[in-house]
C-alpha positions in Angstrom: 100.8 -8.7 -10.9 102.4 -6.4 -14.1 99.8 -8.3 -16.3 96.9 -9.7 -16.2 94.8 -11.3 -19.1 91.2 -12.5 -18.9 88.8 -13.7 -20.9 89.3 -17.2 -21.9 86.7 -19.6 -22.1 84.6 -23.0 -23.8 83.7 -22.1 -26.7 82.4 -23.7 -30.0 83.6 -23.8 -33.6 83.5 -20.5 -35.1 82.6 -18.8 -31.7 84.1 -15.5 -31.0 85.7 -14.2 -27.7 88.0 -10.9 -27.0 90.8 -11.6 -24.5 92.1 -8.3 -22.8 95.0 -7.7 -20.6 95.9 -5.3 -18.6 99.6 -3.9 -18.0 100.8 -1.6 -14.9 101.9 1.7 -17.1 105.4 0.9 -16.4 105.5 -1.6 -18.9 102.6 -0.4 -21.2 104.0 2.9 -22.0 105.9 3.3 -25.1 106.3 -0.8 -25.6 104.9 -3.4 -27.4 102.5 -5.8 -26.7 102.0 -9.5 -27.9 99.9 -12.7 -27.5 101.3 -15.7 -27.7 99.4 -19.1 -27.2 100.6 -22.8 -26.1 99.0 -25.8 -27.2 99.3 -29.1 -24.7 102.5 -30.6 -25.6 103.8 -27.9 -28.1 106.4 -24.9 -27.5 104.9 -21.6 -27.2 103.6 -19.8 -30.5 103.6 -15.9 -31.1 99.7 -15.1 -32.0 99.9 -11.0 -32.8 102.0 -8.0 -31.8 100.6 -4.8 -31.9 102.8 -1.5 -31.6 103.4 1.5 -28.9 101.4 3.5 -30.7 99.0 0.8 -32.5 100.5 1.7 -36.1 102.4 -1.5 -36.4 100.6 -4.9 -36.1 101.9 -8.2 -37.0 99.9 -11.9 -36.7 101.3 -15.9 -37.5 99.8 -16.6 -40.8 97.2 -19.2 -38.6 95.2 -16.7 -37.6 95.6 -13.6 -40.1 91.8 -12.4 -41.0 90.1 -13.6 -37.7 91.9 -12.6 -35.2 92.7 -8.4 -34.4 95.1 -7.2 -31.8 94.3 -4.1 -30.2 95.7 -1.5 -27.6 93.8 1.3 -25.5 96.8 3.3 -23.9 94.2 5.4 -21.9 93.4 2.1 -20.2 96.5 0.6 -20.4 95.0 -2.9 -22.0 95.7 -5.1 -24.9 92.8 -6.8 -26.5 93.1 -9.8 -28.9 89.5 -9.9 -30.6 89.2 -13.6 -31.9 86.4 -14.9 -34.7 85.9 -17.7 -36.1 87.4 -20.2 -33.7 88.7 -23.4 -34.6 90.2 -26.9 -32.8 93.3 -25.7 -33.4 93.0 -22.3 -31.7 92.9 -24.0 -28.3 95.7 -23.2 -25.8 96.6 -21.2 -23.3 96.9 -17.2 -24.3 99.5 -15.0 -22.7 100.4 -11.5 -23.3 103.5 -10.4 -23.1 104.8 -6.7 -22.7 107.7 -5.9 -25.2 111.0 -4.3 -24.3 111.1 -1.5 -26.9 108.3 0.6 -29.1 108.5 -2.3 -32.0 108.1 -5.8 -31.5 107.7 -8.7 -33.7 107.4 -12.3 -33.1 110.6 -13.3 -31.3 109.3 -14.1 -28.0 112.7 -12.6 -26.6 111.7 -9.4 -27.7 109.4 -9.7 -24.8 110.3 -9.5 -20.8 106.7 -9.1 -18.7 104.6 -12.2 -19.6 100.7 -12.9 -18.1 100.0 -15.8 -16.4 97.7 -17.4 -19.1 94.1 -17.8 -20.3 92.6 -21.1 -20.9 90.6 -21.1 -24.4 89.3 -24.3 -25.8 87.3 -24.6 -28.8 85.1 -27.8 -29.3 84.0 -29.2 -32.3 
């Protein structure tokens, strides 16, 4: 497994939870990372980017102000801190390991996915 996300849970309106996901150094090193989410029944949504070096960071509009990508390279893991959780947040999360230093929302700009973490929010 190249990546592996974790974190995911039941949580309740304006709960907080950190996902984190770890990447092999192969695909960490000098890349991009990205969440992206998918809803039951929709297509799959970019959620941040964050890059190489953690200068760059880019989020959908939806979640700008509560939600912070983050990278440790020592540890090779991508962290998507999320506060203030709504309905709408629910999906399943994947990161996604970019092919080049800079990344943005394209989800083609991406080659390693995750296999997914469940977060549901209840009202």
């Amino acid at each position: 497994v190249q990546l592996q996300a974790s974190g995911g849970g039941l949580v309740q309106v304006g709960d907080s939870l950190t996902l984190s996901c770890t990447a092999s150094r192969r695909i960490f090193s000098n890349n991009a990372m990205g969440w992206f989410r998918q809803a039951r029944g929709s297509e799959r949504e970019f959620v941040a980017s964050i890059s190489w070096k953690g200068t760059v960071t880019n989020y959908v509009d939806s979640v700008k102000g509560r939600f912070t990508i983050s990278r440790d390279d020592a540890k090779g893991a991508v962290y998507l801190q999320m506060n203030s959780l709504k309905p709408e947040d629910t999906a399943v999360y994947y990161c996604a390991g970019g092919l080049r230093p800079y990344a943005g929302r394209d989800a083609g700009a991406y080659r390693y996915w995750g296999q997914g973490t469940q977060v549901t929010v209840s009202s």
